[in-house]
N, CA and C atoms of all chains as a GROMACS GRO file, in nm:
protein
  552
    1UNK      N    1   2.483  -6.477   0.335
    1UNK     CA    2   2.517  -6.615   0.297
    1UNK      C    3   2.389  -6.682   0.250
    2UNK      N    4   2.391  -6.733   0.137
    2UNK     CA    5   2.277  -6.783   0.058
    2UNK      C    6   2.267  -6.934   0.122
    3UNK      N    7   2.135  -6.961   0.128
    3UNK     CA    8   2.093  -7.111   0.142
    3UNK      C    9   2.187  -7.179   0.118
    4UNK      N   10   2.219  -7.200  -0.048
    4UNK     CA   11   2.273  -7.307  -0.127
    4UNK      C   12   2.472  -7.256  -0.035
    5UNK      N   13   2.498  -7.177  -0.036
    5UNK     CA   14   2.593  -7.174   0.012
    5UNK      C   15   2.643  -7.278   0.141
    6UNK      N   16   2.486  -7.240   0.246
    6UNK     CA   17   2.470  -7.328   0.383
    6UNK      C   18   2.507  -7.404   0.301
    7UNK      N   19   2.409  -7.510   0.234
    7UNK     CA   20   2.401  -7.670   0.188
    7UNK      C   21   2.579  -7.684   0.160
    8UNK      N   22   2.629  -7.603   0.081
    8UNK     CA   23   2.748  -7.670   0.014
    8UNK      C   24   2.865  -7.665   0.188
    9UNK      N   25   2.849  -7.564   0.250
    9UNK     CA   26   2.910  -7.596   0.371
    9UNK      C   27   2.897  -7.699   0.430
   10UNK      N   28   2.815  -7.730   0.478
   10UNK     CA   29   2.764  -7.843   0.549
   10UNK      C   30   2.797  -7.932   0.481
   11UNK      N   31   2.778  -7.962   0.335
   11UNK     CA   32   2.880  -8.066   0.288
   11UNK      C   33   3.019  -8.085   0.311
   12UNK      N   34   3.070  -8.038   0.271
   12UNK     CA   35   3.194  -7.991   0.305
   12UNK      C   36   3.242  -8.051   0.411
   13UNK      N   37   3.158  -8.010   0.538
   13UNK     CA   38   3.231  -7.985   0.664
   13UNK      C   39   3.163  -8.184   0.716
   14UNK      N   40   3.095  -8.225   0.627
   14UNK     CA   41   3.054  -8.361   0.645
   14UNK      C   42   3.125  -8.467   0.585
   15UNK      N   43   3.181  -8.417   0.470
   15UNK     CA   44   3.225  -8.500   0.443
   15UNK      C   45   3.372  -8.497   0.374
   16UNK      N   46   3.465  -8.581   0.476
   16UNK     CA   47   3.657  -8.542   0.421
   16UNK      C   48   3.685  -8.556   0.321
   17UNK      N   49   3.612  -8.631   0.220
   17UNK     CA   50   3.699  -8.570   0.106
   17UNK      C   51   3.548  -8.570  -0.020
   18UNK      N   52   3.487  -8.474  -0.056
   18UNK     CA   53   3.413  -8.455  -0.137
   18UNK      C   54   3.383  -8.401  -0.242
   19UNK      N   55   3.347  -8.489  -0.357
   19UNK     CA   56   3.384  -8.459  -0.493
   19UNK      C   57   3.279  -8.356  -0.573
   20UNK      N   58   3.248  -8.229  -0.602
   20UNK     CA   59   3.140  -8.165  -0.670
   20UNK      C   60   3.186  -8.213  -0.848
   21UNK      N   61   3.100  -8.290  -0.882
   21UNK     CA   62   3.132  -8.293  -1.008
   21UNK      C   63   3.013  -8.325  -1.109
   22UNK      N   64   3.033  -8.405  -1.222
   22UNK     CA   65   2.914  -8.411  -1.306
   22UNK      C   66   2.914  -8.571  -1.298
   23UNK      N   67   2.758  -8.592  -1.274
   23UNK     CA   68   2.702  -8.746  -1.252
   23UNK      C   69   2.733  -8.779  -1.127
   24UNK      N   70   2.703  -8.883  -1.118
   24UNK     CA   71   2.734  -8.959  -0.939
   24UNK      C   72   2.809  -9.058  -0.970
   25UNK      N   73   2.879  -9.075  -0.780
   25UNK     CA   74   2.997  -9.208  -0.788
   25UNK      C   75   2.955  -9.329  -0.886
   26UNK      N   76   2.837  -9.401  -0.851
   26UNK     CA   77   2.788  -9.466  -0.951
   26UNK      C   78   2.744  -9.451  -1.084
   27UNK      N   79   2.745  -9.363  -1.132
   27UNK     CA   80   2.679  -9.315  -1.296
   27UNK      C   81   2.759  -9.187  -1.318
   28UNK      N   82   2.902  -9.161  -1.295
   28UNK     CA   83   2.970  -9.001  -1.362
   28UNK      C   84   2.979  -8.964  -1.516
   29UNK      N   85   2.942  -8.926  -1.566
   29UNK     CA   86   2.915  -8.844  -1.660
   29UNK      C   87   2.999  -8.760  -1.725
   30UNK      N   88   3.130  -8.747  -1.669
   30UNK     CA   89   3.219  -8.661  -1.745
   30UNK      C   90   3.398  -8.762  -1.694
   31UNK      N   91   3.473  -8.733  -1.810
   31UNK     CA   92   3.602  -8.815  -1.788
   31UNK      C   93   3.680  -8.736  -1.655
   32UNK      N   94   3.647  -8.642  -1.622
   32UNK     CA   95   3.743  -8.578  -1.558
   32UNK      C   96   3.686  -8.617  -1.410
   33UNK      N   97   3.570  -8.632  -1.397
   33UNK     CA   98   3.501  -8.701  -1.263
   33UNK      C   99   3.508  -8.799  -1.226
   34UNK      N  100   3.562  -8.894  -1.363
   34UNK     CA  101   3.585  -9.050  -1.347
   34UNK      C  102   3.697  -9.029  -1.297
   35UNK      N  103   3.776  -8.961  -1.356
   35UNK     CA  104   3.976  -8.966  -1.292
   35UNK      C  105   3.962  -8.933  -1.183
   36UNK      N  106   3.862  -8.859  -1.102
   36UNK     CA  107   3.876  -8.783  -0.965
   36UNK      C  108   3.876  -8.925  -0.876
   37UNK      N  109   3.742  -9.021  -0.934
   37UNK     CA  110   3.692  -9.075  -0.862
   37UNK      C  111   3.806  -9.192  -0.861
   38UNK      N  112   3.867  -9.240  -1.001
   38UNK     CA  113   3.960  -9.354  -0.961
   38UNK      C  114   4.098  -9.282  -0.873
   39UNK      N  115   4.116  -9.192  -0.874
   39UNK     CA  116   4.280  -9.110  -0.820
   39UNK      C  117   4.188  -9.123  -0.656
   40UNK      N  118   4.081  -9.105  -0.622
   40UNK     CA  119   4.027  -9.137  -0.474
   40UNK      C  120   4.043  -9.275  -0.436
   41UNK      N  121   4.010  -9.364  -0.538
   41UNK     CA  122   3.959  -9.541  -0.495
   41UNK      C  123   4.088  -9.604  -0.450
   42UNK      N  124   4.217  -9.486  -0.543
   42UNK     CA  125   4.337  -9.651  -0.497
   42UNK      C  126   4.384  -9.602  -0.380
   43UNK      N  127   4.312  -9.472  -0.255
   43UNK     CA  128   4.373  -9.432  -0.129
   43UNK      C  129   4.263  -9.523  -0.038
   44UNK      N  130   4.161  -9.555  -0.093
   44UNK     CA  131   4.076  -9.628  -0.004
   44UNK      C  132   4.043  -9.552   0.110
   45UNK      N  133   4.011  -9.450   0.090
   45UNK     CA  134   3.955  -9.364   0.195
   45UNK      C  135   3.830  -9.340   0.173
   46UNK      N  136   3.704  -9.319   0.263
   46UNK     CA  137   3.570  -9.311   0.177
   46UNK      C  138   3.542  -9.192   0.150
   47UNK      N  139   3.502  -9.112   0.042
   47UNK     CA  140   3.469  -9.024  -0.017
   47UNK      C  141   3.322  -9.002  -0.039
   48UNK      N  142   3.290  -8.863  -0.074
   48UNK     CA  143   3.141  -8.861  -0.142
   48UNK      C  144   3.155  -8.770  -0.280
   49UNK      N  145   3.059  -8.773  -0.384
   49UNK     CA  146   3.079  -8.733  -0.507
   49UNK      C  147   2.923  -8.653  -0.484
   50UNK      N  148   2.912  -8.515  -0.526
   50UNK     CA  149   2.829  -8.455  -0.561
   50UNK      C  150   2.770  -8.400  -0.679
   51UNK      N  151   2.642  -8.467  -0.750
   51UNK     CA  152   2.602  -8.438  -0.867
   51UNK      C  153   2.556  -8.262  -0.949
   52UNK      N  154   2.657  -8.190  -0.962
   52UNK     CA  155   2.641  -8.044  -0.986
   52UNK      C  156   2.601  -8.042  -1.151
   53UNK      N  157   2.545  -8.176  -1.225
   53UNK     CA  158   2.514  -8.168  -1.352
   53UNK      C  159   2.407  -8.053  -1.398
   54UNK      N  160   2.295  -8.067  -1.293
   54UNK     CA  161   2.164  -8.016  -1.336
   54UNK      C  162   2.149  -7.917  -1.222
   55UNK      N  163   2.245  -7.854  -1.144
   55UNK     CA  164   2.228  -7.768  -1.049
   55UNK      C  165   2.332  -7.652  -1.096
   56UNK      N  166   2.278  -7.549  -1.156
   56UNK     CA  167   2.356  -7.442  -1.218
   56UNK      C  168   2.361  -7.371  -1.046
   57UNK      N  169   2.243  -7.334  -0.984
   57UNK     CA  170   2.283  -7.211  -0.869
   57UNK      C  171   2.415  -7.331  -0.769
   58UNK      N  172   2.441  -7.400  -0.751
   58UNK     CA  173   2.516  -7.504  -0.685
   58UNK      C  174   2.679  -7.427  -0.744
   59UNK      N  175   2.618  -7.512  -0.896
   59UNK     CA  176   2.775  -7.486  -0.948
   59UNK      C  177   2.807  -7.328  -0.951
   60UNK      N  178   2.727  -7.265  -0.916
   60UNK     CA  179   2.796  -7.049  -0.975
   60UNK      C  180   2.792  -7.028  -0.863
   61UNK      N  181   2.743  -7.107  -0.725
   61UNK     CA  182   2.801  -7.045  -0.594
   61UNK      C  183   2.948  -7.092  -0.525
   62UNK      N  184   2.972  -7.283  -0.612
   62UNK     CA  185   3.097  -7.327  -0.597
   62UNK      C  186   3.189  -7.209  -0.646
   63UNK      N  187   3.149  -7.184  -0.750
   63UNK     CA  188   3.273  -7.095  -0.879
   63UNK      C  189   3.278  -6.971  -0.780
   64UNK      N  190   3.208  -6.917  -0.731
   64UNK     CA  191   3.277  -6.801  -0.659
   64UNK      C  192   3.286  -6.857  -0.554
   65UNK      N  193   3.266  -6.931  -0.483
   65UNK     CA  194   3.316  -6.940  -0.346
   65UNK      C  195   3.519  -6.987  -0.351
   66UNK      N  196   3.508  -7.056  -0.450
   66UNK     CA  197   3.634  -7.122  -0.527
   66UNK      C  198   3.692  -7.044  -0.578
   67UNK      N  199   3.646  -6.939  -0.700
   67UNK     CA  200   3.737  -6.867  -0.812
   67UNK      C  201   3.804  -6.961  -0.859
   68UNK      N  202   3.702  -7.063  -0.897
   68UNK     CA  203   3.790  -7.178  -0.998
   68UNK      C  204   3.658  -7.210  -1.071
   69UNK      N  205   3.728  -7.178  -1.204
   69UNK     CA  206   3.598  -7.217  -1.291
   69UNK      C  207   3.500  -7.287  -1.320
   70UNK      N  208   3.622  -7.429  -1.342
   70UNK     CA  209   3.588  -7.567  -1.358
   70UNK      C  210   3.497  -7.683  -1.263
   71UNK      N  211   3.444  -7.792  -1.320
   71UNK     CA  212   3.462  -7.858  -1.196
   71UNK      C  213   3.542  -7.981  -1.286
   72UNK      N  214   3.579  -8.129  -1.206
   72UNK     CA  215   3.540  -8.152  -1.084
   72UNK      C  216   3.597  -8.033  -0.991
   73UNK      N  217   3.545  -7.997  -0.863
   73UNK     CA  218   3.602  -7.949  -0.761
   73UNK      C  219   3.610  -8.012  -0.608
   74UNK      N  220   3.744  -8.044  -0.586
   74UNK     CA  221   3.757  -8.146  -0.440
   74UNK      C  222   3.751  -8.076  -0.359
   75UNK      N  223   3.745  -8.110  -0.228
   75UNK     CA  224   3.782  -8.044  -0.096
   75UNK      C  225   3.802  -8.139  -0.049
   76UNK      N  226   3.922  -8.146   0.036
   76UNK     CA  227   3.989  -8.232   0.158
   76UNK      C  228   3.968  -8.155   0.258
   77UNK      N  229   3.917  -8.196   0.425
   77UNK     CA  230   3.940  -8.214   0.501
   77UNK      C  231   3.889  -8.044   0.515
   78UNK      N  232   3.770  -7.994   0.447
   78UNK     CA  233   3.717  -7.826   0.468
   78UNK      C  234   3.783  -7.784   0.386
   79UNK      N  235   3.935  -7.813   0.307
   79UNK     CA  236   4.001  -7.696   0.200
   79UNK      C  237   3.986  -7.753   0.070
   80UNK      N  238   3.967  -7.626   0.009
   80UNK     CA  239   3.981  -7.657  -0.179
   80UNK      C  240   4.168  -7.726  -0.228
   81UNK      N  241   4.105  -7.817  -0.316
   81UNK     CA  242   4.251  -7.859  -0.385
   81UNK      C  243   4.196  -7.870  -0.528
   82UNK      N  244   4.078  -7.806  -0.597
   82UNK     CA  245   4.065  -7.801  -0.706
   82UNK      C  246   4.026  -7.902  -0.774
   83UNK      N  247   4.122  -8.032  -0.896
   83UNK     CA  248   4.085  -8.092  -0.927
   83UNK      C  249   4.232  -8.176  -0.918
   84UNK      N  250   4.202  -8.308  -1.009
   84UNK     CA  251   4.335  -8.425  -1.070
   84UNK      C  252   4.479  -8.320  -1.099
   85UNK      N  253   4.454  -8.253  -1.202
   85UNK     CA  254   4.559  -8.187  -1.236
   85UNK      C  255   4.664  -8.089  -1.106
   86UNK      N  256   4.586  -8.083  -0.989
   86UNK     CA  257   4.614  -8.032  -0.909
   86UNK      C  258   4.685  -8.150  -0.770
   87UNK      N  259   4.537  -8.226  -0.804
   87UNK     CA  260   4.631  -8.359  -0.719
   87UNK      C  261   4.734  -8.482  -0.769
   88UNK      N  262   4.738  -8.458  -0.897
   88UNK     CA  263   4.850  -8.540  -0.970
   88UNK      C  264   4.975  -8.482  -0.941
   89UNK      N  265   4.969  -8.368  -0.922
   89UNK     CA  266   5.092  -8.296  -0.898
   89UNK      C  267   5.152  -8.326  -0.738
   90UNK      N  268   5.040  -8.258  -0.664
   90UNK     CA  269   5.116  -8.314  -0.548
   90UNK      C  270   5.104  -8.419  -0.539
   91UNK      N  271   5.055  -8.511  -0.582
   91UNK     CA  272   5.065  -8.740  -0.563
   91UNK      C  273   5.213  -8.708  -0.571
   92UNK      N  274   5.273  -8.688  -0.681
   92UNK     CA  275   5.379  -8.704  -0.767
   92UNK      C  276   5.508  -8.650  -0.620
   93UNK      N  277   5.485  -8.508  -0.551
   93UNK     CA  278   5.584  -8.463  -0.437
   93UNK      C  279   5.552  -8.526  -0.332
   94UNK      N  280   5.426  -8.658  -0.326
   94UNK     CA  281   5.414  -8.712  -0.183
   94UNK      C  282   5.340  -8.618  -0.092
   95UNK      N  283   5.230  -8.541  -0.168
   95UNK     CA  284   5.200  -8.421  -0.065
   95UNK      C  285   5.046  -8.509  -0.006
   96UNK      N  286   4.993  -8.621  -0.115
   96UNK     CA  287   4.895  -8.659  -0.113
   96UNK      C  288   4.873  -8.765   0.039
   97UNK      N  289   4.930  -8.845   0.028
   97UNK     CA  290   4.896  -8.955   0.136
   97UNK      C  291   4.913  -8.889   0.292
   98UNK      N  292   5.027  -8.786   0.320
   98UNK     CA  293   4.983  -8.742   0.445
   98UNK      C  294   4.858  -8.630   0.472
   99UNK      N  295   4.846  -8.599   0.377
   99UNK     CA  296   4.752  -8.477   0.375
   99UNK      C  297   4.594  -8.559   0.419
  100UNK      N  298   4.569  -8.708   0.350
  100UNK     CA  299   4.448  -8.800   0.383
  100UNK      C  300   4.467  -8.885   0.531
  101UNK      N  301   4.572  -8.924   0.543
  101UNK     CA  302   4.610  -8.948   0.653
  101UNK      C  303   4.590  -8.864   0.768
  102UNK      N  304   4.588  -8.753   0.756
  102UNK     CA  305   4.564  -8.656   0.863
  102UNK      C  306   4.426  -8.602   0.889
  103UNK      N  307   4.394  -8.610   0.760
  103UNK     CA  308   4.195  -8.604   0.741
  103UNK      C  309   4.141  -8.682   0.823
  104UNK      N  310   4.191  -8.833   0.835
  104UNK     CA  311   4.127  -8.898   0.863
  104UNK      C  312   4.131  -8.962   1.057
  105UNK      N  313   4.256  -8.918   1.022
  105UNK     CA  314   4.333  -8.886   1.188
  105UNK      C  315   4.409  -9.050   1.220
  106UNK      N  316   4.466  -9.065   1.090
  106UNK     CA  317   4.543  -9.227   1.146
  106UNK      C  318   4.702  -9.179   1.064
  107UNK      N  319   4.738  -9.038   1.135
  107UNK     CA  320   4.861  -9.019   1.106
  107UNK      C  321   4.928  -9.050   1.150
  108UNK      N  322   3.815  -7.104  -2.993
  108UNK     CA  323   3.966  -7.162  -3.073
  108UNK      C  324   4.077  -7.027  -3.050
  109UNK      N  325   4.194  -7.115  -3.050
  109UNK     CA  326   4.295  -7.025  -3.020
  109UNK      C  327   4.468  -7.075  -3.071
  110UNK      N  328   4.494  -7.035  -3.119
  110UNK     CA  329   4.602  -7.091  -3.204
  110UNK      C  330   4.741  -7.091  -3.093
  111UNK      N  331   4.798  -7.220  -3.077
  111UNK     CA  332   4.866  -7.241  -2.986
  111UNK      C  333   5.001  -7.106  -2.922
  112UNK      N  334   5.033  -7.012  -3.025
  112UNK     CA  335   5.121  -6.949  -2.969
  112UNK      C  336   5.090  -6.791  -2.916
  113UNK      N  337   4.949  -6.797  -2.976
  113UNK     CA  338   4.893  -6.666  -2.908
  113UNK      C  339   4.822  -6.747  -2.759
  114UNK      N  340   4.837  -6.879  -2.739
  114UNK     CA  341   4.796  -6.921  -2.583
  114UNK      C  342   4.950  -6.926  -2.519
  115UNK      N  343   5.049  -6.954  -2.584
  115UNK     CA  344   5.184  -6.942  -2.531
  115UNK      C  345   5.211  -6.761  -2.433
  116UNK      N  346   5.138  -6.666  -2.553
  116UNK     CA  347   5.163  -6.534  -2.529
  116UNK      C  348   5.077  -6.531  -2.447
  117UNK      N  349   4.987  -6.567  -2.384
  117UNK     CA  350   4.845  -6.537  -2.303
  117UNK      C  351   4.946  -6.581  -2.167
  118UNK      N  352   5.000  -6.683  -2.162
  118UNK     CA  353   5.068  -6.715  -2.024
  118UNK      C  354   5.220  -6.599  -2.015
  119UNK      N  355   5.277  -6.584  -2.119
  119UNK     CA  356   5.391  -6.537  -2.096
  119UNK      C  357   5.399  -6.372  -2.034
  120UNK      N  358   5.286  -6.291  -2.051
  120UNK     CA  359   5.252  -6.176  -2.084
  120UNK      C  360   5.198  -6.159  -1.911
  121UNK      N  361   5.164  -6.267  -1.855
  121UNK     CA  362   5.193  -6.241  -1.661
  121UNK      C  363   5.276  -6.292  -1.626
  122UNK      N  364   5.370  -6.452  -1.702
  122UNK     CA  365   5.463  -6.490  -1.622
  122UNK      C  366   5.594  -6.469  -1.736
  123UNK      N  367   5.632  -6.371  -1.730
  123UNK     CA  368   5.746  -6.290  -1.876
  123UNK      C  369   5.877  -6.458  -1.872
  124UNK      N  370   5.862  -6.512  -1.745
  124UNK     CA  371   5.983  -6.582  -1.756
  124UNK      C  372   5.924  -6.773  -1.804
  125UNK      N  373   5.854  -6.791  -1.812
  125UNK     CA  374   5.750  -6.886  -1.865
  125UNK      C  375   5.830  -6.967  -2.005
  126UNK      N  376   5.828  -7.070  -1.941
  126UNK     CA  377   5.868  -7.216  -2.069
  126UNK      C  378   5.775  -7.260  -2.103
  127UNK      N  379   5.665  -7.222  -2.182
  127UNK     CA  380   5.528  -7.267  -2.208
  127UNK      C  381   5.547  -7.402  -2.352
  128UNK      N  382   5.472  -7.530  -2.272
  128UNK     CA  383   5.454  -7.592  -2.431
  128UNK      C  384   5.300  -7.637  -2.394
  129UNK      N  385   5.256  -7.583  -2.524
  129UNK     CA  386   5.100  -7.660  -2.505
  129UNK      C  387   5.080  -7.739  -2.641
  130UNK      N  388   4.965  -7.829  -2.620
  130UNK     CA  389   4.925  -7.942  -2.659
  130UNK      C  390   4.795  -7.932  -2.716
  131UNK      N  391   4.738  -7.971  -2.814
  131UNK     CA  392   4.588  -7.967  -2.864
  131UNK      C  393   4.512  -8.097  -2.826
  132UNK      N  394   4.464  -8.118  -2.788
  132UNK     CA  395   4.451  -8.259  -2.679
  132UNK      C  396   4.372  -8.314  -2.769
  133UNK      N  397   4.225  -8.237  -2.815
  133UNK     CA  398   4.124  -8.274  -2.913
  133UNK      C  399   4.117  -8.254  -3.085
  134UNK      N  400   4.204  -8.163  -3.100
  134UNK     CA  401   4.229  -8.157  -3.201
  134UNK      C  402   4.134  -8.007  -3.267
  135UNK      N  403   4.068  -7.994  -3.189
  135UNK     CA  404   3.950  -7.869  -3.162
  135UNK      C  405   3.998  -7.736  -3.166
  136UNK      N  406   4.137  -7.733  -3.106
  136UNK     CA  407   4.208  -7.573  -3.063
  136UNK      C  408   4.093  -7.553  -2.959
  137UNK      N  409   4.058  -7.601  -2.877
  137UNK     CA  410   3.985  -7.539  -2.764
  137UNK      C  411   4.004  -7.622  -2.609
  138UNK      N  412   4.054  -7.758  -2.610
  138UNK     CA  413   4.109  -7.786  -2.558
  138UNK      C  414   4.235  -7.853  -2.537
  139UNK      N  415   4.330  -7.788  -2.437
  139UNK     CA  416   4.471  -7.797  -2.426
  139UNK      C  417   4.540  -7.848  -2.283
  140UNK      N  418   4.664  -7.913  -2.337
  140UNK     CA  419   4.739  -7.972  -2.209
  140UNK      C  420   4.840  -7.866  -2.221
  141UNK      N  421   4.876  -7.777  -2.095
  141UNK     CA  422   4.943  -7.668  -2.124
  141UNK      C  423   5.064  -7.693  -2.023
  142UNK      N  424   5.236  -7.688  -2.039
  142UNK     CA  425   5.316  -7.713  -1.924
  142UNK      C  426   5.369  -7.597  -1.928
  143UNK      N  427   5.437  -7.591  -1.743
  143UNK     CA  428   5.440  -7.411  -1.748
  143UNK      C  429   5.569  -7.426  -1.638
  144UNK      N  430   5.661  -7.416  -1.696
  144UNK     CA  431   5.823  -7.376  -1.598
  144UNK      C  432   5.828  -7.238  -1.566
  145UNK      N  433   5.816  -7.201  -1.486
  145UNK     CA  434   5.895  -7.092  -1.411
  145UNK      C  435   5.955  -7.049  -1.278
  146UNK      N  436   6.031  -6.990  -1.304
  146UNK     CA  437   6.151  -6.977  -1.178
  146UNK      C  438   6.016  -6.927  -1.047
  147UNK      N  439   5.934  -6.806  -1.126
  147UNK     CA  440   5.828  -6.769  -1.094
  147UNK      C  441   5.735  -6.859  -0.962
  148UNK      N  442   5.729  -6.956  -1.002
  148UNK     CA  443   5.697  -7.125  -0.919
  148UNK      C  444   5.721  -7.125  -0.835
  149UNK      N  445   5.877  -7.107  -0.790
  149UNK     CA  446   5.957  -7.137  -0.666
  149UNK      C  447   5.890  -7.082  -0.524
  150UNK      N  448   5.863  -7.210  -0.459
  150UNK     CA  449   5.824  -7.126  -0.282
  150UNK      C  450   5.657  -7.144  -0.318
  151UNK      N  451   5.589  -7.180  -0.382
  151UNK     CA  452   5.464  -7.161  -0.432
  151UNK      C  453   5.406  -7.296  -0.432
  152UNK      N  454   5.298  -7.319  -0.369
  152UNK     CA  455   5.236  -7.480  -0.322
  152UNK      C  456   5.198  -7.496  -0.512
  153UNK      N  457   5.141  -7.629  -0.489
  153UNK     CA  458   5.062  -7.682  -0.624
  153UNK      C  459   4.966  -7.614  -0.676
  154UNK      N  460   4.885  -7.531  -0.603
  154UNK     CA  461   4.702  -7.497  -0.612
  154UNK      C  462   4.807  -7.333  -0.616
  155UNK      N  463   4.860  -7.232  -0.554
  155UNK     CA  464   4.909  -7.100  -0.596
  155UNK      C  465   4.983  -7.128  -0.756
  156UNK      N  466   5.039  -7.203  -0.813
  156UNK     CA  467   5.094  -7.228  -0.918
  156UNK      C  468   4.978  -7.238  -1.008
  157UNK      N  469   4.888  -7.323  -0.990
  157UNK     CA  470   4.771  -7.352  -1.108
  157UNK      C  471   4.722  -7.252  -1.090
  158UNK      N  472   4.667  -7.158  -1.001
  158UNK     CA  473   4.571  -7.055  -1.015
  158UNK      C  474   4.696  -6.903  -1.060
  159UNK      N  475   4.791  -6.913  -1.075
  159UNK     CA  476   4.859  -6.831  -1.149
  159UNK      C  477   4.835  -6.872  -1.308
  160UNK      N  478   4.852  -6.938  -1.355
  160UNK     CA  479   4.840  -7.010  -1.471
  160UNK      C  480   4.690  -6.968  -1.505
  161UNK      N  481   4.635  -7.010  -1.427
  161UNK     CA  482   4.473  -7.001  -1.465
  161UNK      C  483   4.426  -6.855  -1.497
  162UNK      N  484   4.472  -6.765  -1.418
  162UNK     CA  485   4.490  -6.615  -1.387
  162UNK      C  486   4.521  -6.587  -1.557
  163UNK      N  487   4.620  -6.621  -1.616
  163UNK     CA  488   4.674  -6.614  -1.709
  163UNK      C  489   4.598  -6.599  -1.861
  164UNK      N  490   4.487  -6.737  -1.829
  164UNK     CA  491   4.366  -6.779  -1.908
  164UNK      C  492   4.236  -6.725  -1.864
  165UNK      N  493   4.202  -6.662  -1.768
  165UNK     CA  494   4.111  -6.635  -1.744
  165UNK      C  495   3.979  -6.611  -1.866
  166UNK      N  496   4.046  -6.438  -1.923
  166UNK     CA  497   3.983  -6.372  -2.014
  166UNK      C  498   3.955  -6.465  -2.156
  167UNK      N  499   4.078  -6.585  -2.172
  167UNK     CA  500   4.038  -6.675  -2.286
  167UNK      C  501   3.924  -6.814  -2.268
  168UNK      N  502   3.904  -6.826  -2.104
  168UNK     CA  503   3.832  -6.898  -2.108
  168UNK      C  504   3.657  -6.863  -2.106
  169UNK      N  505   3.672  -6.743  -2.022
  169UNK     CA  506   3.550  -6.663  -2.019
  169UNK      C  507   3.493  -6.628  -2.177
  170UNK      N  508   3.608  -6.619  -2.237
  170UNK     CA  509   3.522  -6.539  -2.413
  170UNK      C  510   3.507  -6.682  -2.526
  171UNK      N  511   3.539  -6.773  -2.424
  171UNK     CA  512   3.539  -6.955  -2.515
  171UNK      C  513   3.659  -6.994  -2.617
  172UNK      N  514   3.776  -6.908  -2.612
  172UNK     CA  515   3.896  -6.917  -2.659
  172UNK      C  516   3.934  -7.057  -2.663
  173UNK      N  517   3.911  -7.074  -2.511
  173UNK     CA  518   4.000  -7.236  -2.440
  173UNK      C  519   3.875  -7.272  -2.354
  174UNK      N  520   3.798  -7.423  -2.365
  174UNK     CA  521   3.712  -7.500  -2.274
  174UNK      C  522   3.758  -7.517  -2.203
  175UNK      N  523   3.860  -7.594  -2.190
  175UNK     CA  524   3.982  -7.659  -2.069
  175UNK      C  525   4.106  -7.680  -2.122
  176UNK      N  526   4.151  -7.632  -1.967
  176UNK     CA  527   4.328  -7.651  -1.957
  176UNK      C  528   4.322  -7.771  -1.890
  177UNK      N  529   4.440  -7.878  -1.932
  177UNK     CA  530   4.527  -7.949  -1.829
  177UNK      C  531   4.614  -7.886  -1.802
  178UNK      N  532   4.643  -7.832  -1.651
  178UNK     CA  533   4.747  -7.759  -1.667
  178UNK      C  534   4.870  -7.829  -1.515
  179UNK      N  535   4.991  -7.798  -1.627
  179UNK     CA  536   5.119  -7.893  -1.540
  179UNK      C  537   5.214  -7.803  -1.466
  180UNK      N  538   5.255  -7.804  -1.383
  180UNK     CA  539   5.336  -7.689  -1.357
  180UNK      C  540   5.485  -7.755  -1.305
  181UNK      N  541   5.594  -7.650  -1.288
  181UNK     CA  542   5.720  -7.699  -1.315
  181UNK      C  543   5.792  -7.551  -1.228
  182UNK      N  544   5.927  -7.574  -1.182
  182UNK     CA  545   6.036  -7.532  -1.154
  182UNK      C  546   6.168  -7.547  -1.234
  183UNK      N  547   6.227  -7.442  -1.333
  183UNK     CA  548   6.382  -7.489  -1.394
  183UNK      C  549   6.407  -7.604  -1.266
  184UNK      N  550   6.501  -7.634  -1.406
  184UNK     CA  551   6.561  -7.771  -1.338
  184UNK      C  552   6.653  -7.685  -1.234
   0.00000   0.00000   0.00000
C-alpha cells in the first residue's frame, strides 16, 4: 500500500462525503466539479472537495483504486458512488437523502 | 472522434439487448450524453449499471475515441 494510497484513505475515512475533483470548493475548475459541488450544497450536509488538478500520482492511484476513469470522484460515508451522473440517478429513486442521513447518523 | 452509431455498436456488442440513444453534447464527436435501456439493468443498483456501460467504452475511451460519457441508465418500461 503506497503512501499516497494511506493519504487518500485517511481522507476518505475523515471525511463523509468527499469530493476528489479539479480546483477547490472555492475556486473549481471544471463544470462537472461545480455540479458535484451544487448537487452537495442543496443537502446541506458539510462536505470536503479535493484538488486532484496538479496531482497526477493522487489521481492514477484514485483510478485504480476506483476502476473509474474519470473524476469528479465522490465517496459517501467510506464507499465510491462515482460522480453526478451516478447521483442524479439515484436523487431521482430517492436513494440519495437516506443514504446522507445515515452518514451522518440523524436517521 | 467516433461517429455516433459505431458508439451505439460499442454498447450493444456487451449489452446485445440495449436501446442506445446518444447525443453529441459538444459538437466535437468526442463528447457524449449516452441513454442505455436494458432489461439487462434489472436487480442492478445505479453504480453496477454505469460501470456496465462504462465496461462497454472502456477501449474507446482509453484510445481517445470518447473524452466523456454522460451516461443515463434505464429499465424497459
Amino acid at each position: 500500500m503506497s503512501a499516497i494510497e494511506d493519504e487518500i484513505k485517511s481522507e476518505i475515512a475523515e471525511n463523509k462525503i468527499i469530493i476528489y475533483g479539479k480546483g477547490t470548493k472555492s475556486a473549481p475548475q471544471c463544470g462537472f466539479t461545480v455540479e458535484t459541488i451544487q448537487f452537495f450544497n442543496k443537502y446541506g450536509y458539510p462536505f470536503e472537495v479535493v484538488n486532484c488538478l496538479e496531482n497526477m500520482q493522487k489521481r492514477e492511484a484514485l483510478s485504480q483504486m476506483t476502476n473509474w476513469p474519470t473524476l469528479p470522484k465522490v465517496f459517501i460515508n467510506g464507499d465510491f458512488y462515482g460522480d453526478t451522473d451516478i447521483l442524479d440517478e439515484m436523487e431521482t429513486k430517492g436513494e440519495v437523502e437516506p443514504l446522507l442521513k445515515k452518514a451522518f447518523g440523524d436517521a | 472522434m467516433i461517429r455516433i452509431p459505431d458508439l451505439i455498436e460499442l454498447v450493444q456488442a456487451k449489452i446485445p439487448d440495449a436501446e442506445v440513444n446518444a447525443m453529441d453534447k459538444t459538437g466535437m464527436s468526442d463528447h457524449f450524453i449516452i441513454h442505455v435501456v436494458s432489461s439487462e439493468f434489472e436487480g442492478k443498483n445505479v453504480m453496477e449499471r454505469h460501470r456496465m456501460v462504462q465496461g462497454c467504452l472502456n477501449d474507446a475511451m482509453k484510445d481517445g475515441r470518447v473524452h466523456a460519457a454522460e451516461i443515463k441508465t434505464d429499465v424497459p418500461a
